[in-house]
Backbone as XML, in Angstrom:
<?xml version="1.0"?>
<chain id="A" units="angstrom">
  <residue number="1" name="UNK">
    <atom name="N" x="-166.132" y="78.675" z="-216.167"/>
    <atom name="CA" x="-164.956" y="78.258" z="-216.867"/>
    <atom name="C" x="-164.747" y="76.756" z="-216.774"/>
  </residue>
  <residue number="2" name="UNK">
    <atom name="N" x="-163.834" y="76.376" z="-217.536"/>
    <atom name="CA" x="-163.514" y="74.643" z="-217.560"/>
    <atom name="C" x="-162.457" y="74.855" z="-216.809"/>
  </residue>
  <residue number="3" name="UNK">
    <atom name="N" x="-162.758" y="73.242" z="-216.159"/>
    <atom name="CA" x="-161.343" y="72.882" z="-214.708"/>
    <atom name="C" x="-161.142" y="71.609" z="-214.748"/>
  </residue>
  <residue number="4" name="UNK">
    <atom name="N" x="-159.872" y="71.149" z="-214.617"/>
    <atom name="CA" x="-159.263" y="69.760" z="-214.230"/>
    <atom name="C" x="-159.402" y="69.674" z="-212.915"/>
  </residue>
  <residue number="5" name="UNK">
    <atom name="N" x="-159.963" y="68.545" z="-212.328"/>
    <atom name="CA" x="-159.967" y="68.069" z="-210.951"/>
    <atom name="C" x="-158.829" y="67.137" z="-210.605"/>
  </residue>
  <residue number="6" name="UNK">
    <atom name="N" x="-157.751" y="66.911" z="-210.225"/>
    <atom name="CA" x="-157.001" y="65.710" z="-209.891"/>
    <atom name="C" x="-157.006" y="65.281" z="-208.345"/>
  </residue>
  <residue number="7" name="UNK">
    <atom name="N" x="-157.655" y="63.958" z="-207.835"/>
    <atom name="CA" x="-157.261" y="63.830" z="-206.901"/>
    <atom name="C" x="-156.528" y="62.360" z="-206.046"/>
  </residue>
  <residue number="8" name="UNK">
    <atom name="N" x="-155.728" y="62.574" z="-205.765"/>
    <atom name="CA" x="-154.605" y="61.453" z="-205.584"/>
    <atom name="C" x="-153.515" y="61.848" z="-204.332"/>
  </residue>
  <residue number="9" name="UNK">
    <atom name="N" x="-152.928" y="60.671" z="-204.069"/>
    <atom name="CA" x="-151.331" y="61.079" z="-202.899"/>
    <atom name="C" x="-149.948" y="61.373" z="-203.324"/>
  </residue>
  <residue number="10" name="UNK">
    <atom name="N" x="-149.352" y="62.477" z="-202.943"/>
    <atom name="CA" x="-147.908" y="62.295" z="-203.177"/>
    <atom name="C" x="-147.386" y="61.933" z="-201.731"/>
  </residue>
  <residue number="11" name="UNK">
    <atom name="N" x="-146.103" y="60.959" z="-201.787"/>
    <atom name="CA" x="-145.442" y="60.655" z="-200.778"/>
    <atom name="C" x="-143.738" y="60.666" z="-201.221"/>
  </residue>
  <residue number="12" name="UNK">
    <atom name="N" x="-142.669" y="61.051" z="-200.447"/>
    <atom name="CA" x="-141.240" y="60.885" z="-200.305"/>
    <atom name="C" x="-141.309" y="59.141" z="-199.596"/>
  </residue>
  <residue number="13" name="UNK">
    <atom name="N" x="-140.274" y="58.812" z="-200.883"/>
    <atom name="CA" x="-139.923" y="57.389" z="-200.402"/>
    <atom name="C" x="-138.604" y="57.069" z="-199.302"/>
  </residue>
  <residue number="14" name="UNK">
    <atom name="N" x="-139.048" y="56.674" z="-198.100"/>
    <atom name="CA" x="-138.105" y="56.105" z="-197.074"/>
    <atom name="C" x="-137.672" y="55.397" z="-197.681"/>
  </residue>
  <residue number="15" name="UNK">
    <atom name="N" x="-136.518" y="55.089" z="-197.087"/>
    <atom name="CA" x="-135.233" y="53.874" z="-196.740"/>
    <atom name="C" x="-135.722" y="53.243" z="-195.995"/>
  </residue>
  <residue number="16" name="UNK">
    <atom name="N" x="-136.066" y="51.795" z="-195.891"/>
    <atom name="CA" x="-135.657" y="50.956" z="-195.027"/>
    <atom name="C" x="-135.036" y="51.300" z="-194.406"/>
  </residue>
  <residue number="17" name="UNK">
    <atom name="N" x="-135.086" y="51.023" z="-192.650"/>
    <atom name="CA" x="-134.056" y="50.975" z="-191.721"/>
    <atom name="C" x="-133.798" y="49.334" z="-191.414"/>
  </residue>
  <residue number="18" name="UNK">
    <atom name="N" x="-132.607" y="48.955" z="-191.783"/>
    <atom name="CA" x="-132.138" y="47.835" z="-191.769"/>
    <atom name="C" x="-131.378" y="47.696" z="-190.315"/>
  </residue>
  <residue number="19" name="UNK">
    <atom name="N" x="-131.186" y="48.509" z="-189.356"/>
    <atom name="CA" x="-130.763" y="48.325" z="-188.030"/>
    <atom name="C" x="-131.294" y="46.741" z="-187.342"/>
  </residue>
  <residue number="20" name="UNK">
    <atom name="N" x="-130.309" y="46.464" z="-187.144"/>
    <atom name="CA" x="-131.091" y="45.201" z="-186.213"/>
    <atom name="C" x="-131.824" y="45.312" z="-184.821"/>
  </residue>
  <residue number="21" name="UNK">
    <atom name="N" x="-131.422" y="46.562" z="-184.322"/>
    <atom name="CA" x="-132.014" y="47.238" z="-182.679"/>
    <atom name="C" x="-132.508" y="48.424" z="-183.197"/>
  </residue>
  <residue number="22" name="UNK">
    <atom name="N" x="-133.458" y="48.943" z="-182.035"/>
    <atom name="CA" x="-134.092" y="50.150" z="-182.030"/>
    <atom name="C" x="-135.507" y="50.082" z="-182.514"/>
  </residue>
  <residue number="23" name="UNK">
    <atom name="N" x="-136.118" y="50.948" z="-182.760"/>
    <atom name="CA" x="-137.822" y="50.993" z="-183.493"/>
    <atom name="C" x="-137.471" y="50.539" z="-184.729"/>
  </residue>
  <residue number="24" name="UNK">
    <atom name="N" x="-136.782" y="50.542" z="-185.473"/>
    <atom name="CA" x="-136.421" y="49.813" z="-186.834"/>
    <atom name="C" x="-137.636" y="51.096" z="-187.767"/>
  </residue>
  <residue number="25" name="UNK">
    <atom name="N" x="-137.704" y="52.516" z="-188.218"/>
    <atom name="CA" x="-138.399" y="53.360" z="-188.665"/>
    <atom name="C" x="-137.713" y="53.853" z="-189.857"/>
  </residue>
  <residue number="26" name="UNK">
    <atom name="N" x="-138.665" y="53.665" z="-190.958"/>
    <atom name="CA" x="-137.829" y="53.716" z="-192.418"/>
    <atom name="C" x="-137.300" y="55.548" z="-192.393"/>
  </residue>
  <residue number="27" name="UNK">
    <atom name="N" x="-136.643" y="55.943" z="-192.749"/>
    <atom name="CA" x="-135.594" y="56.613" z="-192.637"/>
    <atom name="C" x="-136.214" y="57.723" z="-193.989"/>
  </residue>
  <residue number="28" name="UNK">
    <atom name="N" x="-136.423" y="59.095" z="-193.946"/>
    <atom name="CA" x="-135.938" y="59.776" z="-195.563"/>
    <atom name="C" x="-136.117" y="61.225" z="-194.576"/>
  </residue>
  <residue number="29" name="UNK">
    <atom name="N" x="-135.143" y="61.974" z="-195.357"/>
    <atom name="CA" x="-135.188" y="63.375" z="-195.603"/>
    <atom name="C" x="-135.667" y="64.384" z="-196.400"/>
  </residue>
  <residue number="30" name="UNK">
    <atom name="N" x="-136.735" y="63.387" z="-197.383"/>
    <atom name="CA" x="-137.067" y="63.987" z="-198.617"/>
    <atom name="C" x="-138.443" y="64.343" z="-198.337"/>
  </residue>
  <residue number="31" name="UNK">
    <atom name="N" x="-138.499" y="65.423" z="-198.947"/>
    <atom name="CA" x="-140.311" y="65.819" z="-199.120"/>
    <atom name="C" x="-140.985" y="66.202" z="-199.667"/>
  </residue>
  <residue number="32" name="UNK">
    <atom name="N" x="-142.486" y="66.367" z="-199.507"/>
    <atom name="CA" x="-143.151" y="67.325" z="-201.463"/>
    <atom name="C" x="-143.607" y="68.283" z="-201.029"/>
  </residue>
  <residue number="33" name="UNK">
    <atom name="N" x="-142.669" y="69.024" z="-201.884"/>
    <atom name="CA" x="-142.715" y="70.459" z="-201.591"/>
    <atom name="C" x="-143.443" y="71.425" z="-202.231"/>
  </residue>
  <residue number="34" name="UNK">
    <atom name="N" x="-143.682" y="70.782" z="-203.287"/>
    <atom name="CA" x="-144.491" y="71.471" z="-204.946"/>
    <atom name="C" x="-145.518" y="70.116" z="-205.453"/>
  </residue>
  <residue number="35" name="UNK">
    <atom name="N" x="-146.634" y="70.769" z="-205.674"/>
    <atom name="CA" x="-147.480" y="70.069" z="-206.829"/>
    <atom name="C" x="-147.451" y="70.885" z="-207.680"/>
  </residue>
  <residue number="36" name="UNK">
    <atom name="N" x="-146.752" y="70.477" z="-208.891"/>
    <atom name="CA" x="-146.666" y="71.389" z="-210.222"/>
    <atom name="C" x="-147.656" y="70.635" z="-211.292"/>
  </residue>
  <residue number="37" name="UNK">
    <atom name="N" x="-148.152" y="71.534" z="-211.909"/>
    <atom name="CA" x="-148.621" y="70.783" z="-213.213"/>
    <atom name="C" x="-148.403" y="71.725" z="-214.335"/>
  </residue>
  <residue number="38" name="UNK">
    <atom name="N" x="-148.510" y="71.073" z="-216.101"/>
    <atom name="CA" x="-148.734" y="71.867" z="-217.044"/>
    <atom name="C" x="-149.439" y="71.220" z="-218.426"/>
  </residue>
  <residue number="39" name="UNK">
    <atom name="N" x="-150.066" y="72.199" z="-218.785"/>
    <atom name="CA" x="-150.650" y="72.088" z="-220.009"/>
    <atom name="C" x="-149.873" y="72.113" z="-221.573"/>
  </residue>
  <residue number="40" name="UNK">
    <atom name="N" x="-150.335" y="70.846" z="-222.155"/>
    <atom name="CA" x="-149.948" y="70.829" z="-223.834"/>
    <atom name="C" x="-148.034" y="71.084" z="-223.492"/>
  </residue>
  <residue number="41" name="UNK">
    <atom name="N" x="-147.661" y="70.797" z="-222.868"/>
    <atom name="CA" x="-146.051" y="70.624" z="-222.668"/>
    <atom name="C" x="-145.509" y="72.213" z="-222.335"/>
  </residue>
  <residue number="42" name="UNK">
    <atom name="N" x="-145.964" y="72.571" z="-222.165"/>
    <atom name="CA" x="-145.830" y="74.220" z="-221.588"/>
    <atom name="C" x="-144.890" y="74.324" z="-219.806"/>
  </residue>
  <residue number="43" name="UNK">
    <atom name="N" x="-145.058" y="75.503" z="-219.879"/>
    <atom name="CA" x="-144.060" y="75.600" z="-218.256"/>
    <atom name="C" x="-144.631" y="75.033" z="-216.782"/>
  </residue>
  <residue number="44" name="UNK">
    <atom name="N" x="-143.907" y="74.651" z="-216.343"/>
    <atom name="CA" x="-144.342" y="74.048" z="-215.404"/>
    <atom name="C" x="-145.118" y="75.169" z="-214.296"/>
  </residue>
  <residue number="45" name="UNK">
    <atom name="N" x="-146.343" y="74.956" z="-213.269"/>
    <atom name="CA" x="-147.033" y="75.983" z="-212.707"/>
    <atom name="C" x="-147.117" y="75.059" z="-211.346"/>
  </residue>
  <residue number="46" name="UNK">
    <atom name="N" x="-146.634" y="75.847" z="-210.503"/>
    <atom name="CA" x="-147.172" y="75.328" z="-208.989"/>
    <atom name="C" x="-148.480" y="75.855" z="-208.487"/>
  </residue>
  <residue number="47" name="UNK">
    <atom name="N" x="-149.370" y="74.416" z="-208.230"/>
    <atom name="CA" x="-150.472" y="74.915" z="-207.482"/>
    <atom name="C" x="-150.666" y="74.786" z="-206.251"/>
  </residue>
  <residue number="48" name="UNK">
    <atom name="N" x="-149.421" y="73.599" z="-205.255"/>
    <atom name="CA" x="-149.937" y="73.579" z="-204.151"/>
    <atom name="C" x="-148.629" y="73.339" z="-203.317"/>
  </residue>
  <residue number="49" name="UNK">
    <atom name="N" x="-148.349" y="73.997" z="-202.063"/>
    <atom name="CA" x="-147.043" y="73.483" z="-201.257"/>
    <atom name="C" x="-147.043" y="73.209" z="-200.119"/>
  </residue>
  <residue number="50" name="UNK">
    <atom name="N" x="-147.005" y="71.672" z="-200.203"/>
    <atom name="CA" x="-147.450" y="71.281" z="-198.946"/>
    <atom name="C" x="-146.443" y="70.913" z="-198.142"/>
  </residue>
  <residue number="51" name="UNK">
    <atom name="N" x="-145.307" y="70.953" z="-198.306"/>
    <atom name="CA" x="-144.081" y="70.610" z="-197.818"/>
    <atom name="C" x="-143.990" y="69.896" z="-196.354"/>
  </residue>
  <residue number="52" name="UNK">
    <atom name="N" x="-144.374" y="68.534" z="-197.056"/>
    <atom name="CA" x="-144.487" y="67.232" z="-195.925"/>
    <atom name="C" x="-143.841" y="66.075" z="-196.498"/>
  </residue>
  <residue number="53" name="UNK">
    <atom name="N" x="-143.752" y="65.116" z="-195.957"/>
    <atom name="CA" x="-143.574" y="64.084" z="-196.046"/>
    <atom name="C" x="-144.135" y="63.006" z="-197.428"/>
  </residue>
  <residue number="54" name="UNK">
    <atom name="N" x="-145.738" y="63.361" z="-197.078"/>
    <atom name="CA" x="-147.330" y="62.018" z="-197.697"/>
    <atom name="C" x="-148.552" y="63.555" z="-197.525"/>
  </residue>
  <residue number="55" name="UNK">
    <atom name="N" x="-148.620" y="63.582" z="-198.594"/>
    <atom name="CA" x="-149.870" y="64.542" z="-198.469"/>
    <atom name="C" x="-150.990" y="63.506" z="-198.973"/>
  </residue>
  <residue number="56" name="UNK">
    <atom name="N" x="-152.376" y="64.000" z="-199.140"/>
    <atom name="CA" x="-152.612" y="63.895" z="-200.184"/>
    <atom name="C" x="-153.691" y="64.988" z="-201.055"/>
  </residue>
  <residue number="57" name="UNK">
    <atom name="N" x="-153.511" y="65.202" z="-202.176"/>
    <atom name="CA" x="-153.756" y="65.763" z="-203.487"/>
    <atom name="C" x="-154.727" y="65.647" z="-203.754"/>
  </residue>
  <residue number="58" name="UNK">
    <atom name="N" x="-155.876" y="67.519" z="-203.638"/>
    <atom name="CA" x="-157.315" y="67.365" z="-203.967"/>
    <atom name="C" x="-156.900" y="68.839" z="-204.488"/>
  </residue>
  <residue number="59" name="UNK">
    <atom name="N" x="-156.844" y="68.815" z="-206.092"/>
    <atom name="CA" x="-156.482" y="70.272" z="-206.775"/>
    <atom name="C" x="-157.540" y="70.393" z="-208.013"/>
  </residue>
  <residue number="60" name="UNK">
    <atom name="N" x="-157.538" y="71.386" z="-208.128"/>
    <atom name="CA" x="-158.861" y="72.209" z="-209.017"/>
    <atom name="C" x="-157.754" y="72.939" z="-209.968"/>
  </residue>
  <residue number="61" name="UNK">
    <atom name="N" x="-157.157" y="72.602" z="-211.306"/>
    <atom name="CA" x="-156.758" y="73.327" z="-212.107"/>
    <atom name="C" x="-157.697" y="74.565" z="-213.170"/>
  </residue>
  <residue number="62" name="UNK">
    <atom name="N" x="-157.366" y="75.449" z="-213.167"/>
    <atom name="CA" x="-158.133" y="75.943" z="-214.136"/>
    <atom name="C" x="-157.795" y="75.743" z="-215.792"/>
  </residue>
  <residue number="63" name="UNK">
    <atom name="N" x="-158.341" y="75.629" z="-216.402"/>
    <atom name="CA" x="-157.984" y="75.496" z="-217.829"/>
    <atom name="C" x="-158.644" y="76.786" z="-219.230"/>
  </residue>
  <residue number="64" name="UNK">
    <atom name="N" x="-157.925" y="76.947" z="-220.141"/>
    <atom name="CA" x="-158.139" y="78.061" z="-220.633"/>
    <atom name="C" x="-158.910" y="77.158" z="-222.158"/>
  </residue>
  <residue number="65" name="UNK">
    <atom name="N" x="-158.058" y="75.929" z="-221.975"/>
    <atom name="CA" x="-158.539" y="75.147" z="-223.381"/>
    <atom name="C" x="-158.979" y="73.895" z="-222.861"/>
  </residue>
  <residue number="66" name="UNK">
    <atom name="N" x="-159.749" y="73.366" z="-223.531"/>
    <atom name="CA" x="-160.808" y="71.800" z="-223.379"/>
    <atom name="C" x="-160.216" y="70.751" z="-223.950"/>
  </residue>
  <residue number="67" name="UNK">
    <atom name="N" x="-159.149" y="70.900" z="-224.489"/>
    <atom name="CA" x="-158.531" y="69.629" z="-225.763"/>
    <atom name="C" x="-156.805" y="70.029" z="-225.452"/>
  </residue>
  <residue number="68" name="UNK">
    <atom name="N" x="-156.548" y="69.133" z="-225.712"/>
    <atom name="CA" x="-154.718" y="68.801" z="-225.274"/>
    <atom name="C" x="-154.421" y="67.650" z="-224.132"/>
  </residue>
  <residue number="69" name="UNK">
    <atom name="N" x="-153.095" y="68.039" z="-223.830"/>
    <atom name="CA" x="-152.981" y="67.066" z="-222.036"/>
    <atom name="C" x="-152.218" y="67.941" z="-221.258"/>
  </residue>
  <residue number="70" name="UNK">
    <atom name="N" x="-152.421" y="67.438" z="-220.260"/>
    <atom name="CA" x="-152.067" y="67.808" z="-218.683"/>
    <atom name="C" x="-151.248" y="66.783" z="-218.045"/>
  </residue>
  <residue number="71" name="UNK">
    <atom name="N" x="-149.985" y="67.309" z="-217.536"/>
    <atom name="CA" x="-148.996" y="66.652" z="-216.862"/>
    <atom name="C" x="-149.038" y="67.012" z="-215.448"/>
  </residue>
  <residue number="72" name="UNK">
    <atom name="N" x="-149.360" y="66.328" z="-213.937"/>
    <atom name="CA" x="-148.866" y="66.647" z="-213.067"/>
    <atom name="C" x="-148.048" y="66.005" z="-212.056"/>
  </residue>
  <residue number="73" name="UNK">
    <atom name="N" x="-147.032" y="66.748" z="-211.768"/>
    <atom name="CA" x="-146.072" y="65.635" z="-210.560"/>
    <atom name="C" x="-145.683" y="66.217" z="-209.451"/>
  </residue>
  <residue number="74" name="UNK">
    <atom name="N" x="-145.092" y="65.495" z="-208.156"/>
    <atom name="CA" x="-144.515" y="66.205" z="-206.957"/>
    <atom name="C" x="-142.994" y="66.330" z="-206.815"/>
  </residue>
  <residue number="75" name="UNK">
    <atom name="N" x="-142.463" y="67.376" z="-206.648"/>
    <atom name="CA" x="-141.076" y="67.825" z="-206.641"/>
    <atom name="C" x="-140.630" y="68.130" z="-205.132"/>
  </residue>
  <residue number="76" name="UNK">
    <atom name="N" x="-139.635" y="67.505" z="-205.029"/>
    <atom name="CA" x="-138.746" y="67.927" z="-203.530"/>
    <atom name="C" x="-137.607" y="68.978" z="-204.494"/>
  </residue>
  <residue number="77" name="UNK">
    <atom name="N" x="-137.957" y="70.206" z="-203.619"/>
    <atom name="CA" x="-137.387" y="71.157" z="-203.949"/>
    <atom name="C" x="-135.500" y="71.036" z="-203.439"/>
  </residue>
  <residue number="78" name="UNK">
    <atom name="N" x="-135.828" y="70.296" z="-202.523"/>
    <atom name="CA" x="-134.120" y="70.898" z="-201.947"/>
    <atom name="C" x="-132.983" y="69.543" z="-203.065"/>
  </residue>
  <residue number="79" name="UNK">
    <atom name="N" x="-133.312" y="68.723" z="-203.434"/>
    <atom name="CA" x="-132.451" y="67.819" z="-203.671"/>
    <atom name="C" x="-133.176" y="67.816" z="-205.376"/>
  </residue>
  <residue number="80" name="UNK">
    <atom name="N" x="-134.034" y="68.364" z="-205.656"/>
    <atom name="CA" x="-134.626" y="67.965" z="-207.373"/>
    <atom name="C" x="-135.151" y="67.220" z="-207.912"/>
  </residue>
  <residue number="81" name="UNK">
    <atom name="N" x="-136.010" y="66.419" z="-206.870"/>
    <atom name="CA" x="-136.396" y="65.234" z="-207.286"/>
    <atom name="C" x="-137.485" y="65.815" z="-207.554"/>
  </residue>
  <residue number="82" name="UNK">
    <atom name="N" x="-138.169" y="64.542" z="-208.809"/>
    <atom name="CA" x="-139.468" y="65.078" z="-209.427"/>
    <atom name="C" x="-140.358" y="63.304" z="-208.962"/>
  </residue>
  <residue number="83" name="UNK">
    <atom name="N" x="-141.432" y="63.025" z="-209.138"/>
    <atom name="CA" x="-142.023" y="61.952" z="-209.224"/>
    <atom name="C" x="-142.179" y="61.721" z="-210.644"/>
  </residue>
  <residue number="84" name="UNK">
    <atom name="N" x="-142.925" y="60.323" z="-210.514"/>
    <atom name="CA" x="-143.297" y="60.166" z="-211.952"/>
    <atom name="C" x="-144.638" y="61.121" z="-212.350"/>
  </residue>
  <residue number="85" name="UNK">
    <atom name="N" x="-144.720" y="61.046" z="-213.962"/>
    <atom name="CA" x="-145.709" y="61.914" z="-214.215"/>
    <atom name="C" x="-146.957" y="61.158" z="-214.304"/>
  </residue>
  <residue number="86" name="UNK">
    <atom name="N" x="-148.019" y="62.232" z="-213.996"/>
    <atom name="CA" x="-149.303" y="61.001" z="-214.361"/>
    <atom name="C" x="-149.232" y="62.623" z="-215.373"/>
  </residue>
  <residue number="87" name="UNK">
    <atom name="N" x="-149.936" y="61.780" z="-216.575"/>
    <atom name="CA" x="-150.754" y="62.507" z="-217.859"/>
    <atom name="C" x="-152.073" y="61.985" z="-218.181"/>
  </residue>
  <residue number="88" name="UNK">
    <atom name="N" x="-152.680" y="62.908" z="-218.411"/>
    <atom name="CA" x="-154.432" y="62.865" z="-218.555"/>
    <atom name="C" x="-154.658" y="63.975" z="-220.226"/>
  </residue>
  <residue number="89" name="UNK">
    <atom name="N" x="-155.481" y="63.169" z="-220.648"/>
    <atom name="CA" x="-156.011" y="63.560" z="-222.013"/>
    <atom name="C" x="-157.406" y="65.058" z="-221.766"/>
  </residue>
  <residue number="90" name="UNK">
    <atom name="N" x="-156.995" y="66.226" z="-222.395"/>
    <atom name="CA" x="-158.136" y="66.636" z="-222.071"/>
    <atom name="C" x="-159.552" y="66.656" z="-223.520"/>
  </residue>
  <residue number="91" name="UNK">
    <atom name="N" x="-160.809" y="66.649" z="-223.039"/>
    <atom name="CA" x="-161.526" y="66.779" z="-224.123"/>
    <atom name="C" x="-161.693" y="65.708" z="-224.473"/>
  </residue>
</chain>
């Protein structure tokens, strides 16, 4: 069968810790919880949950068609945040 390979990092962006004392350690509560992707603007599909901080992203999509595009991004589930999208042309 035909497959999309994507491989890349998702990370949750810290805060600066602007403290003037202490370890001074950038600060977030946020994390990626979902690698979703989808085809030709279709529903979104989770392929991977790594629910950390900084992963990084080595996914094998399967594909049913050779021609269209593919959207994939990382979502923190508890608060809704999505990343930006990367899009790739297929075919």
């Amino acid at each position: 069968g035909t497959s999309y390979r994507f491989v890349g990092r998702a990370a949750a962006q810290a805060l600066p810790n602007r403290n003037s004392s202490g370890p001074q350690n950038n600060i977030t509560l946020n994390t990626v919880d979902r690698i979703e992707y989808r085809i030709n603007g279709g529903a979104w599909t989770t392929i991977a949950t790594p629910r950390v901080y900084e992963t990084n992203v080595d996914i094998t999509i399967p594909l049913t068609s050779a021609t269209g595009s593919i959207e994939i991004r990382a979502v923190d589930a508890d608060l809704g945040i999505t990343s930006n999208l990367f899009q790739g042309v297929l075919g």
